[in-house]
N, C-alpha and C positions, 0 to 999 in steps of 0.2 A: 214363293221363296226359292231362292237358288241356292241349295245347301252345298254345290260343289264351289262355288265360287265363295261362300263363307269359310267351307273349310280349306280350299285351296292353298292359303298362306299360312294357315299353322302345319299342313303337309309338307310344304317348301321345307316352313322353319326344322321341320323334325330330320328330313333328310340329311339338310346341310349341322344341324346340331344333332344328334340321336338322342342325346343324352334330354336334351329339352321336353321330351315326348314324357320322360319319366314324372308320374306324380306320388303321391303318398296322402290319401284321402283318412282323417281322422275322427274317430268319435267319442266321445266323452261322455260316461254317467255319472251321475250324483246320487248319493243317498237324500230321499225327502224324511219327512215326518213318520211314516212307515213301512216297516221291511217289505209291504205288498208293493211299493211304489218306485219310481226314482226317474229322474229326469236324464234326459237323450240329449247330447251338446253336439251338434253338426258342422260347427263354426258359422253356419249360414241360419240356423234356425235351432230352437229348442222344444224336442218332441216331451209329452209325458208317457210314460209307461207304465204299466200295473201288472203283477201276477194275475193269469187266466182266471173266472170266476170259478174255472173247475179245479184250481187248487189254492183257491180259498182269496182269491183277490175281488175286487169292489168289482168289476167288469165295466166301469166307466168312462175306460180309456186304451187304446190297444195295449195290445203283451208282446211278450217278442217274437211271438208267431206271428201275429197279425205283421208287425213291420218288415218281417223276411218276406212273407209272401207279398208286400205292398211294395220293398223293394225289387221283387225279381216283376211283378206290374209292371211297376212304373217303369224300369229299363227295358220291359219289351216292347211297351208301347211306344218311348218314346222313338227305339232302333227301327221299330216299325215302320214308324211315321217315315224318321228322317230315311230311311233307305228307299221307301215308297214315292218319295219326294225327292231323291237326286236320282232314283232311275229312269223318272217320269211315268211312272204306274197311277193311272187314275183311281186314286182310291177316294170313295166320298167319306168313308167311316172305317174307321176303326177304335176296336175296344176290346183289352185282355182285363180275363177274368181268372186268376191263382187261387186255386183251392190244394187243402192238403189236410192226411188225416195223421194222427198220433194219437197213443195210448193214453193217457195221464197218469195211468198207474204208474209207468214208468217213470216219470217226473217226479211221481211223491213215493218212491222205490218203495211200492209194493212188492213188484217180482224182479224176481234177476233174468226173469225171462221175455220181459214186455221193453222193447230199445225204449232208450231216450231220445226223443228227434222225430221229425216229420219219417212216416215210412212211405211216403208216396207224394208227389207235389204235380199237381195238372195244370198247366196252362193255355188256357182254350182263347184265341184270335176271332173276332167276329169282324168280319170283314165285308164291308160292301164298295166294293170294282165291276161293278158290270160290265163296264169297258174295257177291261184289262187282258188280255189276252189269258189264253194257259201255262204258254213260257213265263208271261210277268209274275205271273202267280204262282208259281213252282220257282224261281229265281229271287221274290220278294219273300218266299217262304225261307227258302235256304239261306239268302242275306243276313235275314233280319233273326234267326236263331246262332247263324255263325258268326254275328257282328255283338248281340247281345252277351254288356260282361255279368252283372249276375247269373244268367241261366249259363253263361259256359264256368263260373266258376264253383257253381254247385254242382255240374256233371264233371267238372276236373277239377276237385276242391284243392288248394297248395295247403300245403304245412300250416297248423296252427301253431304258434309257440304260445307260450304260455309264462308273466313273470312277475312274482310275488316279490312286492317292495316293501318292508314293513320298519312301521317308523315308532 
């Protein structure tokens, strides 16, 4: 696959339009049948989601940890891939593996001392390029973590707002 010549004319288009480059990605929940549950709306697909079984959810289907850490996965691998593929770095494999630890007490505020939120998040690249030189792989390394937008927007997180519609 030739990813510079795929992306080549949406680069054109952004230069001569800037504005075009702008998107605005949306996600939507619903309340199900119970407050452990509720449905993910992507506009491309519909996730389910459930409170962790460690605070009191069915553990039958991911929780929102699980899908943070599946989203900041799946965007490293796929930056992976594609920057690995328009540098020309032979890579025969690749596969990211996100792990991260949190409290739960904090979740179900036990202490005023334990955060809410992941306190550490790992993301480990398995990589097989035997052919690849040391520059590629030191250049595919630094690409594809400063091309990657989940992991750069959890290490430079922007402003949450926050807004209650009540009807």
């Amino acid at each position: 696959m030739d990813v510079r010549s795929l992306q080549r004319p949406l680069k054109e288009q952004y230069r001569r339009e800037p504005g075009s480059s702008r998107i605005t990605l949306t996600a939507k929940s619903s309340e199900t049948s119970t407050p452990m549950c509720c449905s993910v709306d992507i506009g491309r697909a519909i996730y389910q989601a459930q409170a962790h079984q460690g605070v009191g959810g069915p553990g039958t289907a991911a929780c929102s940890g699980d899908l943070l850490l599946g989203a900041l996965a799946a965007c490293a691998q796929i930056t992976c891939q594609l920057v690995a593929t328009a540098m020309g770095v032979p890579a025969r494999h690749v596969e990211v593996t996100v792990s991260g630890e949190l409290d739960l007490q904090g979740t179900l505020g036990m202490s005023r001392n334990v955060p809410v939120g992941f306190e550490g998040i790992r993301v480990r690249f398995d990589l097989e390029a035997p052919d690849a030189t040391a520059e590629q792989l030191k250049a595919l390394e630094e690409k594809t973590e400063q091309y990657c937008v989940v992991m750069q927007t959890l290490l430079h997180p922007p402003a949450v707002k926050t807004e209650w519609a009540r009807t």
